[in-house]
N, C-alpha and C positions, 0 to 999 in steps of 0.2 A: 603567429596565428596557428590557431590545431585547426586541422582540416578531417572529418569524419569521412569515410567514403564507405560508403552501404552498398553492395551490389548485390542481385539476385536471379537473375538470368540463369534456367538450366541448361542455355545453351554454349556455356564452359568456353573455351578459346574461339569459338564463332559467335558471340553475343555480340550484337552492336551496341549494346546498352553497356555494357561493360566495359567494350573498350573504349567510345570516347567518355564516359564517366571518368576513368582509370587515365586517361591521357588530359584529362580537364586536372584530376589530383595533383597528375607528375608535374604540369606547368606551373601552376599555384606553386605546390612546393618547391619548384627552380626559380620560381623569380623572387624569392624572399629566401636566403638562407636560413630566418629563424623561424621558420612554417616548421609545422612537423604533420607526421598523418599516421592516422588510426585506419585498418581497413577492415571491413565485418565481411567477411562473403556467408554469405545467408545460404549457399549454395553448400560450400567444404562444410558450412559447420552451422545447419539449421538451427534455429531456434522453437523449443516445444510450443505447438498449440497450445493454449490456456487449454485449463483444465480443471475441475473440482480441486483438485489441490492448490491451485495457483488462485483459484477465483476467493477460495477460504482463507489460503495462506499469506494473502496481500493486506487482511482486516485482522489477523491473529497475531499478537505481542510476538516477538525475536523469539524471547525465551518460553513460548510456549507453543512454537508449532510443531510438526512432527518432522522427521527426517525427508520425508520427501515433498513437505510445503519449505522447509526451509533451502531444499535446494534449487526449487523453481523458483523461489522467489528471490534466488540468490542470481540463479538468469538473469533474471529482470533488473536487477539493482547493479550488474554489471554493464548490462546494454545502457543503463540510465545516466550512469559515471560519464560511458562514453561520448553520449549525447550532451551532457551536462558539460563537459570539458570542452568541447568543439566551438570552436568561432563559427566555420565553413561546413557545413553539412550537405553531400551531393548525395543522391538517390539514386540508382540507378534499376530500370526495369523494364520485363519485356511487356508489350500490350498483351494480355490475356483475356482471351473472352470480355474484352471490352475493357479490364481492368486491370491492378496491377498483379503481380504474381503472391501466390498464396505465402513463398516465403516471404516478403516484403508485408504483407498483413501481418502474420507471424510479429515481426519487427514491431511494427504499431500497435499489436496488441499488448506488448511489454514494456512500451515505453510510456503510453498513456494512460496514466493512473491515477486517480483520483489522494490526490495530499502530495502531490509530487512531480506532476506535472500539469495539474491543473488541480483548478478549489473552486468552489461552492460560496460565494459568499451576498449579504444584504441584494448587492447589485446582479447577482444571479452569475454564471462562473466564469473564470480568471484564467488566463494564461500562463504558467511560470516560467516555461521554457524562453526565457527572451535574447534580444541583441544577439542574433544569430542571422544568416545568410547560408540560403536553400537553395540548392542548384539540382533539380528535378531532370533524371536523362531516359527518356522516354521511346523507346525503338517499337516501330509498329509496322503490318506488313501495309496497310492500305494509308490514306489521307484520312487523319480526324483533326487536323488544327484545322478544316476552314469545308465549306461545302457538305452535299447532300447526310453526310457519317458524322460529324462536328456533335449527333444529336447521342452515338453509340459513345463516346469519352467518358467514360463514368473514373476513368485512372487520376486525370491531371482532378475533375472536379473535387474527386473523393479528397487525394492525398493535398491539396490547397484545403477544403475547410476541417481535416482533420487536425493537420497540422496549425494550421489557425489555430484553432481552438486551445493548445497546449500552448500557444503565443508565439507560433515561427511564421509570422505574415510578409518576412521578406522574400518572397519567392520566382526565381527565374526560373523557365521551360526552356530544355536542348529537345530537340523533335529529333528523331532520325527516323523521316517518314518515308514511306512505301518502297520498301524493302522486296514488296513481295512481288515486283513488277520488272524482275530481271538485273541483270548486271547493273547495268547501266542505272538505272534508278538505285541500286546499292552505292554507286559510286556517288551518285551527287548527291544524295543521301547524305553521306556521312562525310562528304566534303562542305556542307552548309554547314550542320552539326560543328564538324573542324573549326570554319570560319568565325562560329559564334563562341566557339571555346576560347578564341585565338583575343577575340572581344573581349571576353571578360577577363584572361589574363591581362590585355592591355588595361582595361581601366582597375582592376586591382594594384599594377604598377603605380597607376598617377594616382591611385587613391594614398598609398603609399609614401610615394617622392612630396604628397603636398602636407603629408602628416608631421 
């Protein structure tokens, strides 16, 4: 199994989005020696906003773009590979003004392409991206999976029907909520988070043992 792991958090060895993402990867790939992992940090090594060259350069033939459409577009077709080759794809991101981090958009702007990872067809458009499993790691300072804020989430909505639509509809949520509520809420925080990681390594095993 290739396991993708996308992080984007600018808050570098203090992200809680990163590190149980990072610590969900490492398990995956110990409990299966033939797993391997890709990891993107969107953080060391941004990906360009689209741009006039990229929005031109993704409808213009190989051998006829210009030197700086073909190497945006060569971003994109790198990020694409490695989306393309992954079984396991985890997310990782902080809650930003309600949403996900602008690097992590960044990500989705160059993966979601039209002839590539999704088409246009009779029945109106298609998914190509398939048979893939999403592990979404979500770190937020207040409560938005449930009560009065549930209505402020625009992160998990957005990145569920974006990703949908390229055809990745398998998708689980890790919370690591209300961070911003003291020690103490950091800890149980990211010990639920733990718990659920610990989950889904377990039934990756018996998914495994019954193959």
């Amino acid at each position: 199994m290739s396991i993708l792991l996308v992080t984007s958090s600018p808050r570098g060895a203090a992200s809680h989005s990163t590190r149980i993402a990072t610590e969900l990867a490492q398990k995956l790939l110990a409990a299966d020696p033939t797993n391997t992992l890709v990891v993107r940090d969107l953080v060391a090594n941004p990906l360009p906003h689209i741009d006039n060259d990229y929005a031109t350069g993704i409808y213009t033939p190989a051998e006829s773009r210009t030197p700086r459409q073909a190497e945006v577009v060569g971003v994109s077709d790198a990020v694409l590979d490695e989306l393309f080759a992954a079984d396991t794809v985890i997310l990782a991101t902080g809650f930003i003004n309600f949403n996900i981090s602008s690097t992590l958009k960044s990500w989705v702007d160059h993966v979601a392409r039209s002839g590539k990872t999704f088409a246009y067809g009779e029945s109106g458009p298609k998914g190509l991206v398939t048979g893939k499993k999403v592990y979404i790691v979500l770190a937020s300072g207040g409560i938005y999976s449930e009560g009065a804020a549930v209505q402020f989430d625009h992160a998990i909505p957005y990145l569920r029907s974006v990703l949908g639509f390229i055809g990745m509809t398998d998708i689980d949520v890790i919370r690591i909520e209300g961070v911003a509520k003291g020690p103490e809420a950091v800890t149980e925080a990211l010990a639920k988070a733990t718990a659920k990681v610990d989950a889904v390594v377990a039934a990756s095993r018996d998914v495994a043992a019954a193959a």
